[in-house]
Legacy VTK file of the C-alpha trace (Angstrom):
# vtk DataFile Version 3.0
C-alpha trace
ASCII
DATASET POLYDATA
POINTS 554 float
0.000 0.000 0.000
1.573 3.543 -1.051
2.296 6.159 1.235
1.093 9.312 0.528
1.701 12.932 2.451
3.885 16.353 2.363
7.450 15.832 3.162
6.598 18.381 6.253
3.900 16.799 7.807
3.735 12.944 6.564
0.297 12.851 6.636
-1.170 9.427 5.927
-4.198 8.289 4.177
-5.173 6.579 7.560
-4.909 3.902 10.004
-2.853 0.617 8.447
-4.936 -1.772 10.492
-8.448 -1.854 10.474
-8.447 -1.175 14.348
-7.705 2.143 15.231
-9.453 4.566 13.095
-12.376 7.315 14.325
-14.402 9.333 12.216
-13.259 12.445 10.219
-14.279 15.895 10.970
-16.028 16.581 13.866
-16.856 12.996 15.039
-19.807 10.399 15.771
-22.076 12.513 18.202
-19.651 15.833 18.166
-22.123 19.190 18.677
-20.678 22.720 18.048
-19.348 24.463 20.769
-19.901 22.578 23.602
-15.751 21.240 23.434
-14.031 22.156 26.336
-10.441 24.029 25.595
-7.567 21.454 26.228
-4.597 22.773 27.940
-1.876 23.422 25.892
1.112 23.254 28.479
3.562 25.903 28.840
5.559 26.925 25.670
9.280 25.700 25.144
12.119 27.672 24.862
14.186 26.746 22.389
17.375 26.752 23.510
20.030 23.929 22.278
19.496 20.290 22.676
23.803 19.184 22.410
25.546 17.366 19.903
23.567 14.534 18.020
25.191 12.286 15.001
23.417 12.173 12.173
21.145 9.455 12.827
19.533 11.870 15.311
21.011 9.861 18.942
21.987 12.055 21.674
25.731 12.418 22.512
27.089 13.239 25.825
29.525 15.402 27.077
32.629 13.223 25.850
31.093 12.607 22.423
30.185 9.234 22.845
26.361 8.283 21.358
23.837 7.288 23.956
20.017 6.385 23.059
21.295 4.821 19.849
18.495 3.455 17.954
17.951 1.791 14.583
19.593 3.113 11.986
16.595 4.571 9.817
17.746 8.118 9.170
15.433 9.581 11.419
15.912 13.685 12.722
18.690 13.372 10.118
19.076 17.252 9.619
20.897 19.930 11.900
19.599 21.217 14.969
19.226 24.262 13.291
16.833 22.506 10.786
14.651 20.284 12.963
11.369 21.145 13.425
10.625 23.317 16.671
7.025 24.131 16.124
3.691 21.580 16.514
2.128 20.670 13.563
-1.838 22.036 13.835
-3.126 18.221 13.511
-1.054 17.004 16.030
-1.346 19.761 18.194
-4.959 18.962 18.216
-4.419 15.306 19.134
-2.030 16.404 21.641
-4.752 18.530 23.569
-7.579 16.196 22.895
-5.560 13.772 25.061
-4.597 15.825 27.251
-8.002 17.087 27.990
-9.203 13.629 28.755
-6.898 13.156 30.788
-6.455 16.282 32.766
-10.032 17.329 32.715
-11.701 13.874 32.408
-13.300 15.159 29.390
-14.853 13.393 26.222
-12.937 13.133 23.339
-16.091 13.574 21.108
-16.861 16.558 22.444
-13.067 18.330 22.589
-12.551 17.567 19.450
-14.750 19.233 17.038
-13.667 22.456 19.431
-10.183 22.173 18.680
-10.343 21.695 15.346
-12.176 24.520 14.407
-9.871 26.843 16.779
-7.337 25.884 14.613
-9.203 26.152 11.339
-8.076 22.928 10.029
-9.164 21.998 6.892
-10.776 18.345 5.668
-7.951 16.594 5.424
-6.037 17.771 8.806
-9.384 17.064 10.607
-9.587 13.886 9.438
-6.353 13.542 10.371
-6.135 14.689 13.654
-9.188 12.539 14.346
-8.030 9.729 13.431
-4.711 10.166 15.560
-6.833 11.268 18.575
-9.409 8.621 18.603
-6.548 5.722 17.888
-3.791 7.084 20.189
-6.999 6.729 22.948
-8.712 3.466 21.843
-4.873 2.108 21.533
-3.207 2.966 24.967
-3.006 0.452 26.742
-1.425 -1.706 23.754
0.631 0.936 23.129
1.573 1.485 27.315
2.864 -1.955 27.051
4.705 -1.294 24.705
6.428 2.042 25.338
6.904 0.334 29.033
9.680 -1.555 27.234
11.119 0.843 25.638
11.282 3.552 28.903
13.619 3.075 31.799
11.116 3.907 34.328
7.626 3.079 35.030
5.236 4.785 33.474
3.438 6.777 35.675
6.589 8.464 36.555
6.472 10.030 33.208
5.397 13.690 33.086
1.309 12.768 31.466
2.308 15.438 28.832
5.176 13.425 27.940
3.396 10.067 27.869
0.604 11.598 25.541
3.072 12.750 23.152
4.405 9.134 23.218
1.265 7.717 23.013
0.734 10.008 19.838
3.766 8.991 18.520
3.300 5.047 18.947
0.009 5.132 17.039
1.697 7.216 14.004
4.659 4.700 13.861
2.551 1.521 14.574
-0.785 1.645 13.182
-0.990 4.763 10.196
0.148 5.203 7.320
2.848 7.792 7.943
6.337 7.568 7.022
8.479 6.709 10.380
10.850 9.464 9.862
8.146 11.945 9.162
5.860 10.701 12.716
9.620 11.153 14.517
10.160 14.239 13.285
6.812 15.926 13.304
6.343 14.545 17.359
9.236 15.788 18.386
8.695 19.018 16.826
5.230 19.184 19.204
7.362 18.303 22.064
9.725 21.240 21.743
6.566 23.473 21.313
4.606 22.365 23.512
6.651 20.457 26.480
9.718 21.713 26.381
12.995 20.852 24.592
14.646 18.529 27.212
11.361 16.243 27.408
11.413 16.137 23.617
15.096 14.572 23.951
13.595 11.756 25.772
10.262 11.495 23.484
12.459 11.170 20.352
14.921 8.186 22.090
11.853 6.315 23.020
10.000 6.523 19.849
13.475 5.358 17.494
12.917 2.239 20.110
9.458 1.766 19.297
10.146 2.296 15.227
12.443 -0.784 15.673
9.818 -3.266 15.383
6.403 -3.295 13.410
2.932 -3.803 15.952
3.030 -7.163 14.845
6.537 -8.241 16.046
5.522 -6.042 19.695
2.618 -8.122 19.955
4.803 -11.109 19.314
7.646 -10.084 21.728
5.192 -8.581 24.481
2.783 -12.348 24.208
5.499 -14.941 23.914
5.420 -15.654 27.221
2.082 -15.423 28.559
-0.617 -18.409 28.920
-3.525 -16.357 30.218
-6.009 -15.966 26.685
-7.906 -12.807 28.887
-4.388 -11.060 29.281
-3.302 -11.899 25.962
-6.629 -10.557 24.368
-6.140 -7.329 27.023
-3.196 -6.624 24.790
-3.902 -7.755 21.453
-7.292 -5.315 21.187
-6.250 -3.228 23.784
-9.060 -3.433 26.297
-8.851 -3.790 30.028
-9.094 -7.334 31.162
-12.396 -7.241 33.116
-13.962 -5.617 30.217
-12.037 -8.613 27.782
-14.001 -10.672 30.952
-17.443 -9.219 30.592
-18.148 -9.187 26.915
-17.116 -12.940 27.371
-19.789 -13.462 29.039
-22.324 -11.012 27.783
-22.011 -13.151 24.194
-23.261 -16.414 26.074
-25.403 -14.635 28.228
-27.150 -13.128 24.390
-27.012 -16.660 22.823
-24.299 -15.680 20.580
-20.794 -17.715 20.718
-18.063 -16.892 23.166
-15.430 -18.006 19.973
-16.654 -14.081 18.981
-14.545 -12.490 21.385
-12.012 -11.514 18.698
-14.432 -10.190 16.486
-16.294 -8.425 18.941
-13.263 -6.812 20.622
-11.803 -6.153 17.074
-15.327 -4.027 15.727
-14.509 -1.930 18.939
-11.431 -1.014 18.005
-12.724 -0.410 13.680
-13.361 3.164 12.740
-16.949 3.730 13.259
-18.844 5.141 10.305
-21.286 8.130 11.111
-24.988 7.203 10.640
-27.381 9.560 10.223
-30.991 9.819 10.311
-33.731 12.178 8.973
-36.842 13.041 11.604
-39.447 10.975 9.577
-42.018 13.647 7.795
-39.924 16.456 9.074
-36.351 15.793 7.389
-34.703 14.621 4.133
-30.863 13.008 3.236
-30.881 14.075 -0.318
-28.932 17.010 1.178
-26.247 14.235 2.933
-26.751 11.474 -0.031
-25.662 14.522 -2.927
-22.647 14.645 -0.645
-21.237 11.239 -0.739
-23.534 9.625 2.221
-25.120 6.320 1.198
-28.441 5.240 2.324
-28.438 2.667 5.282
-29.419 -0.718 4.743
-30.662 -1.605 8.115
-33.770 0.924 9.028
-35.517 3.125 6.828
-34.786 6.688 6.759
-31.097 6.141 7.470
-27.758 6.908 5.767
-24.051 6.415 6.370
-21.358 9.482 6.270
-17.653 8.970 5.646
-17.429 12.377 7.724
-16.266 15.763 7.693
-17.956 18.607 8.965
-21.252 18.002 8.737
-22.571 21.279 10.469
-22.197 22.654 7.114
-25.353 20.380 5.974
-28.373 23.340 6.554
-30.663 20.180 6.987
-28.455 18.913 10.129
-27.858 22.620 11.309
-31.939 22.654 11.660
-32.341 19.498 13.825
-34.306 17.580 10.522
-31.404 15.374 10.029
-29.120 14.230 13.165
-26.385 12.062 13.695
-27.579 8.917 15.601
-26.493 5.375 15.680
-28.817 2.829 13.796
-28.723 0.811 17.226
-30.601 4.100 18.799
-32.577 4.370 15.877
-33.575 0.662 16.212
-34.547 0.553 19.304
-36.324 4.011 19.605
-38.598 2.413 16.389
-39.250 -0.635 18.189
-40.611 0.811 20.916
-42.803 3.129 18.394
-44.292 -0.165 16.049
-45.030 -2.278 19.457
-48.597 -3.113 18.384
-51.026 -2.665 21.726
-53.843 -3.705 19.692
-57.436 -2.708 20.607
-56.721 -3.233 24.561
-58.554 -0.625 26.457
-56.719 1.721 28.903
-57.796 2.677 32.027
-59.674 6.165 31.476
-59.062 5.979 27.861
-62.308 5.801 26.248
-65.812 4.852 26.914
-67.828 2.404 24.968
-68.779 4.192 21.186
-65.753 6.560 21.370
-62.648 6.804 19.802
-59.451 5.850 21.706
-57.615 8.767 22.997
-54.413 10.199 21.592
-51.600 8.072 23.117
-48.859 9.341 25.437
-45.345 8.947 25.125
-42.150 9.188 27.893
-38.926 9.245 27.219
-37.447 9.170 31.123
-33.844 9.507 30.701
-33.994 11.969 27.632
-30.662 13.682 27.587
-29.161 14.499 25.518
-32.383 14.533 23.171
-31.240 11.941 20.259
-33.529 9.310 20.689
-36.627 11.824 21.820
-35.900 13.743 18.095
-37.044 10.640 16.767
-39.665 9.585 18.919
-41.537 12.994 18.927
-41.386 12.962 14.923
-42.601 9.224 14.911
-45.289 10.498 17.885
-46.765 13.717 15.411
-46.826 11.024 12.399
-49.444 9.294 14.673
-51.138 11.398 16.601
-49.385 10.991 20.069
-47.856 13.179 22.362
-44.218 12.815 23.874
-42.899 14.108 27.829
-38.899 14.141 27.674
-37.187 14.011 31.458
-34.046 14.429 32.313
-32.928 15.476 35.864
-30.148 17.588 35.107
-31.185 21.190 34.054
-27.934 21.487 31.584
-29.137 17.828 29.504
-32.547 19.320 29.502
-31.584 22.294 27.687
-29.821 19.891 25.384
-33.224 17.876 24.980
-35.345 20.970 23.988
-32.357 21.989 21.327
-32.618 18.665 20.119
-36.669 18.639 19.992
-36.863 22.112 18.417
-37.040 20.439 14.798
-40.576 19.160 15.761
-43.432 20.962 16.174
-43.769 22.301 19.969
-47.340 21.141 20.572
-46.373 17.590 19.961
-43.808 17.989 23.338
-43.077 18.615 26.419
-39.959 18.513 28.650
-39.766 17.766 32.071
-36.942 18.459 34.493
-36.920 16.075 37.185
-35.715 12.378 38.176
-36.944 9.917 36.238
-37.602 7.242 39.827
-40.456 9.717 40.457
-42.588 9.726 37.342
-44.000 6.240 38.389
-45.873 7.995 41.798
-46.229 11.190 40.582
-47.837 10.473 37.416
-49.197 6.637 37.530
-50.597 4.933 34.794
-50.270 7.843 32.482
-48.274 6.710 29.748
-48.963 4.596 26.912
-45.196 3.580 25.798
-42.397 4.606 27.863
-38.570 4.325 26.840
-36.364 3.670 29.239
-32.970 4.156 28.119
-30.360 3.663 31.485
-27.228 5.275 32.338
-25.307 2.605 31.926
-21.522 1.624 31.655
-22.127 1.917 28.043
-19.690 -1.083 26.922
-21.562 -1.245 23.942
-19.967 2.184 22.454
-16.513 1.848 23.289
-15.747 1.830 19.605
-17.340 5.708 19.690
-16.007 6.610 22.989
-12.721 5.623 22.695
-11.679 7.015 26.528
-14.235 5.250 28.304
-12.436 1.765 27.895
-10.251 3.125 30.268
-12.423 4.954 32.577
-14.843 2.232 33.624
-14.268 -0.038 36.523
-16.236 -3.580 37.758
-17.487 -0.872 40.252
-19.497 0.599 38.049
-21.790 -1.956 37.581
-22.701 -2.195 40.856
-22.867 1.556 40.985
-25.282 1.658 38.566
-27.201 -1.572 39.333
-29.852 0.525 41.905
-30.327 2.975 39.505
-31.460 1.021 36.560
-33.641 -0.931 38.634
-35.528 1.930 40.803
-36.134 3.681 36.778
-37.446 0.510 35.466
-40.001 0.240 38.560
-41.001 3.562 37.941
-41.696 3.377 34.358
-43.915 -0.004 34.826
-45.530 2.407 37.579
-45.991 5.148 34.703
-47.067 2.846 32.180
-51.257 2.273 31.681
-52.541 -1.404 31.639
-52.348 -2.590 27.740
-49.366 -0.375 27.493
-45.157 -1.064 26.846
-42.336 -0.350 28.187
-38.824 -0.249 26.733
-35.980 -1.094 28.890
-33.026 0.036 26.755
-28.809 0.402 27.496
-26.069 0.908 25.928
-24.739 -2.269 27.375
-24.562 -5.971 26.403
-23.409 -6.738 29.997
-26.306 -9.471 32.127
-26.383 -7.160 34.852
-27.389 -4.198 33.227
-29.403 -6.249 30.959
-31.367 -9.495 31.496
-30.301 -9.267 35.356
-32.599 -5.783 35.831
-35.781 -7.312 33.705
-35.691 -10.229 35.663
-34.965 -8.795 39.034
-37.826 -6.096 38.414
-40.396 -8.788 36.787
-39.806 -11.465 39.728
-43.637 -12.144 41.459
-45.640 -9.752 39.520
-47.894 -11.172 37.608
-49.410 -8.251 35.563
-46.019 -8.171 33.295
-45.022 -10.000 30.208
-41.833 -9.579 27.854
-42.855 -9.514 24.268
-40.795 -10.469 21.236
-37.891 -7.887 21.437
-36.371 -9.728 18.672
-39.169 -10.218 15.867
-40.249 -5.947 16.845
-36.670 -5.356 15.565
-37.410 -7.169 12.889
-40.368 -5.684 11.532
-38.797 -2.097 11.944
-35.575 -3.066 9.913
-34.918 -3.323 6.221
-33.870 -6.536 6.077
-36.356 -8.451 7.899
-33.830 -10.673 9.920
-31.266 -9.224 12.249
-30.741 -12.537 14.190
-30.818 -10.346 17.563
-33.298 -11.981 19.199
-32.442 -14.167 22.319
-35.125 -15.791 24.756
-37.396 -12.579 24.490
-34.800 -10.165 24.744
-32.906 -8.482 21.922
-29.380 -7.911 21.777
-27.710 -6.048 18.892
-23.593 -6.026 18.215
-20.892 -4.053 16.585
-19.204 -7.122 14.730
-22.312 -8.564 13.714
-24.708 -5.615 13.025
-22.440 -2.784 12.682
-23.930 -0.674 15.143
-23.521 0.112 18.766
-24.345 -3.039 21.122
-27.942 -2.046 21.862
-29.857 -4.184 24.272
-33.669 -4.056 24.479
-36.520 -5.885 26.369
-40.129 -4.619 25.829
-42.573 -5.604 28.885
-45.993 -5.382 28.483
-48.668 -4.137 31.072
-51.504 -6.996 31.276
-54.512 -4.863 30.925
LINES 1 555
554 0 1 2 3 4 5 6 7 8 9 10 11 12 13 14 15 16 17 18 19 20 21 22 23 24 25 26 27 28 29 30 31 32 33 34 35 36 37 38 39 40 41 42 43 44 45 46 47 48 49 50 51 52 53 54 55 56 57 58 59 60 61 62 63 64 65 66 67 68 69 70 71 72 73 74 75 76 77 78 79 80 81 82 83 84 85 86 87 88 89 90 91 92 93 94 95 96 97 98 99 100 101 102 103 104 105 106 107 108 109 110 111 112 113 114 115 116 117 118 119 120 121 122 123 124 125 126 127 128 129 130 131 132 133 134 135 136 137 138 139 140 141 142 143 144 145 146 147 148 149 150 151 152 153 154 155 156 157 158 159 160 161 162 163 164 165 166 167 168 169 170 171 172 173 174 175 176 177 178 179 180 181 182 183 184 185 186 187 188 189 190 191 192 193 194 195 196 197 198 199 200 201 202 203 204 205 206 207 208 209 210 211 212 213 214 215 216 217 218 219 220 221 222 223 224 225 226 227 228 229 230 231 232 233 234 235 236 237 238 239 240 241 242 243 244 245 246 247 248 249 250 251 252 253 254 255 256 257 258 259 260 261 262 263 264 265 266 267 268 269 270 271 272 273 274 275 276 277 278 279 280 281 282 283 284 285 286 287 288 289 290 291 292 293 294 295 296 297 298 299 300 301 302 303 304 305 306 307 308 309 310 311 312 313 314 315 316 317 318 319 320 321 322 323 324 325 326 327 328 329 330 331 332 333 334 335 336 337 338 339 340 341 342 343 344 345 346 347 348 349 350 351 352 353 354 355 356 357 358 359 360 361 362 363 364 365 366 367 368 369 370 371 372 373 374 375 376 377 378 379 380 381 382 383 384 385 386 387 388 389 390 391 392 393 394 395 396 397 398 399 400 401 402 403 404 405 406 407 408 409 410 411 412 413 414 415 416 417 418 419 420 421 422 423 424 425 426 427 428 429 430 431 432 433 434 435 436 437 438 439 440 441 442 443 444 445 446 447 448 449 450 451 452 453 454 455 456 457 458 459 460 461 462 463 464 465 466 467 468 469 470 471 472 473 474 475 476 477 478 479 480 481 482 483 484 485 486 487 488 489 490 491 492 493 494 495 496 497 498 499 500 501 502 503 504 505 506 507 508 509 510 511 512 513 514 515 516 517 518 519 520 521 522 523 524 525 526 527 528 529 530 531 532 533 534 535 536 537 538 539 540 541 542 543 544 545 546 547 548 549 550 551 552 553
């Protein structure tokens, strides 16, 4: 495969391994201006860095070469010539990081922020997204890596410093730029941004990782160990409890546990940005004129190779969003449940027509699935109520729900574990959608792999559970509700349903699986699983989605 790029920046055409890539331009779920800034570190002064030969090792004071790596002509010019300032595309990758992990921000969110502070154009975005979201999805393959090539333990490394390595490991190991050109050009953001004697140490460590290709690492760093969760830790570059519990979320789903490598192998793959138009509100001839192509798993989809898509005037008014066809899936099966001709307590009396139904989305924020379900909701004649608790998400909610006509909504401020008392019976459908640890989305959340902790699911065990009690209090008799996460884990999937459904006997689970169905284009998703529906990145393509629809015995 050619390499292609300027001789000053060595810009790639993009990740050599299908593993590591991330969307261009602003990125899967990115909204204008709510990136934070990233700190930039203090600037370097550029004062001299000593003699170096010409293979670009560090000499001492007696001359002799220290830090001597390969020979591969890398930093080959003089000092005078070496680059001192940070390339804009790096420089964003460098603060993207270091926002994550200063300010425990999300990279989806930083990054459309810094690129347009430093007007990048197409091809630098997609760039510097692809070197932010693989230098995060890729750390801890490439921390146990750079471990053995740093005389000290990591975390005694400045975090600047190990950023800039990280940065520099996925350039060398896993894109398509030339070696001397992701030396250089790191370096160069080193002495800009760190300072010049950290960039002395950044450029020794990174001639140690050029000497081998990812392949022979993985080779060298596996040889030795038995343990298939460690080795798979390393290989896709996922913490081993997580390696642990998608293990057993495929048996748990009915699907084979030999998946594991496929499944941990779609997280790391480049997600492609879906789109979807509000139906009766929007329209992706704007997007499909543009390069999109339509999406062949529910109707009213498409799939975007990128860029900025702000500059779409049908996604700058709210008619078309970005929104994985898992969300899309789910928020549609929920719509199509059929509730037949069951009558609802207070709905009608005999000779009258049934009342207009009532929607709920309880954990709204930030609006994406609500857009949908209020345009599906005015195609039918029903009304939607969008909670969210925090008063920031519901802004978010109404900004996303501003596309629809008003009279069709209504947001509600307020926790979601009191709708069931304070307004029983009320609904007709309600979505559930739980925080979660969201395990399914690591491929679009690239930090979070590395954030999450076993803890977490008993954290948020309570919390799903007390939300799904109060929607089944919310919903009428005849009515559904959808229990939906961004999780394939058992307990935050099949675990709550059956913990909440134990000894009532007014509750039934419907056919998650054959709903999906009949709301996709191709009739058969194979997602079904003893009720319960279960949707995957390596088989599906989209985020792993789980849903269970209970039904209210009238």
């Amino acid at each position: 495969m050619s390499e292609s790029g300027t001789s000053g920046s060595g810009r790639g055409n993009g990740p050599q391994r299908g593993g590591s890539g991330g969307q261009r331009g602003a990125g899967q779920g990115g909204q204008a201006g709510q990136g934070g800034q990233a700190g930039q570190g203090g600037q370097a002064g550029q004062g001299g860095q000593g003699g170096r030969s010409r293979d670009g090792s560090q000499r001492n004071a007696q001359g002799r070469e220290r830090n001597r790596g390969p020979q591969r002509g890398f930093t080959e010019n003089a000092p005078s010539q070496r680059t001192r300032r940070a390339d804009p595309a790096r420089l964003v990758a460098f603060e993207v990081l270091r926002a994550v992990a200063a300010e425990d921000a999300y990279a989806n969110l930083v990054l459309p922020a810094r690129i347009r502070h430093h007007n990048l154009d197409k091809r630098d975005a997609g760039f510097a997204t692809e070197l932010s979201y693989g230098a995060l999805r890729g750390q801890g393959t490439y921390d146990a890596i750079l471990a053995r090539c740093v005389d000290r333990p990591l975390d005694q490394l400045d975090p600047a410093i190990l950023d800039a390595l990280r940065i520099g490991a996925h350039q060398l190991l896993a894109m398509r730029v030339p070696a001397h050109a992701a030396l250089d050009q790191t370096v160069g953001l080193a002495r800009a941004v760190i300072g010049a004697g950290p960039s002395a140490l950044i450029n020794a460590v990174l001639r140690k990782v050029s000497a081998r290709t990812l392949e022979e690492w993985l080779d060298l760093l596996l040889s030795d160990e038995t343990d298939e969760t460690k080795k798979a830790a390393i290989r896709y570059a996922h913490p081993e409890w997580i390696v642990r519990a998608l293990r057993q979320s495929l048996v748990a789903h009915g699907r084979p546990v030999s998946e594991i490598s496929d499944l941990l192998e779609a997280d790391n793959a480049a997600p492609v940005v879906n789109l979807v138009a509000l139906p009766g509100l929007g329209s992706l001839d704007e997007a499909l004129d543009g390069g999109a192509t339509p999406g062949e798993l529910v109707e009213g989809s498409a799939l975007s190779s990128g860029g900025d898509l702000g500059r779409l005037a049908s996604v700058r008014e709210g008619t078309t969003r970005v929104q994985d066809v898992g969300s899309q899936l789910v928020a549609r099966a929920m719509a199509a449940v059929d509730l037949g001709s069951t009558l609802t307590a207070g709905d009608r009396s005999p000779g009258t027509e049934p009342s207009a139904e009532r929607w709920l989305d309880m954990c709204a924020g930030p609006g994406g699935k609500a857009a949908l379900l209020a345009a599906l909701a005015r195609e039918r004649g029903a009304t939607l109520l969008a909670n969210e608790p925090a008063p920031h998400r519901a802004k978010l909610v109404r900004q996303a729900l501003a596309a629809v006509p008003h009279e069709v909504w209504h947001v509600r401020t307020g926790d979601g574990r009191d709708v069931g008392t304070e307004m029983p019976e009320s609904f007709d459908r309600v979505l559930v959608d739980a925080p979660c640890t969201g395990l399914g989305a690591l491929r679009r959340r690239p930090e979070s792999r590395w954030r999450r902790t076993p803890k977490d699911l008993a954290d948020l065990g309570p919390l799903q559970r007390e939300l799904l009690k109060s929607a089944l209090g919310a919903v009428k008799p005849g009515g559904v509700v959808a229990y939906v996460t961004c999780s394939p884990h058992p307990a935050e999937t099949t675990a709550v349903v059956s913990d909440v459904m134990r000894k009532r006997e007014d509750l039934e689970l419907l056919d998650a699986g054959a709903v999906l169905d009949s709301v996709s284009l191709t009739g058969h998703l194979d997602a079904g699983h003893e009720l319960t529906a279960q949707l995957w990145p390596h088989v599906h393509r989209t985020d792993a989605m789980f849903l269970a629809l209970i039904h209210k015995k009238a």
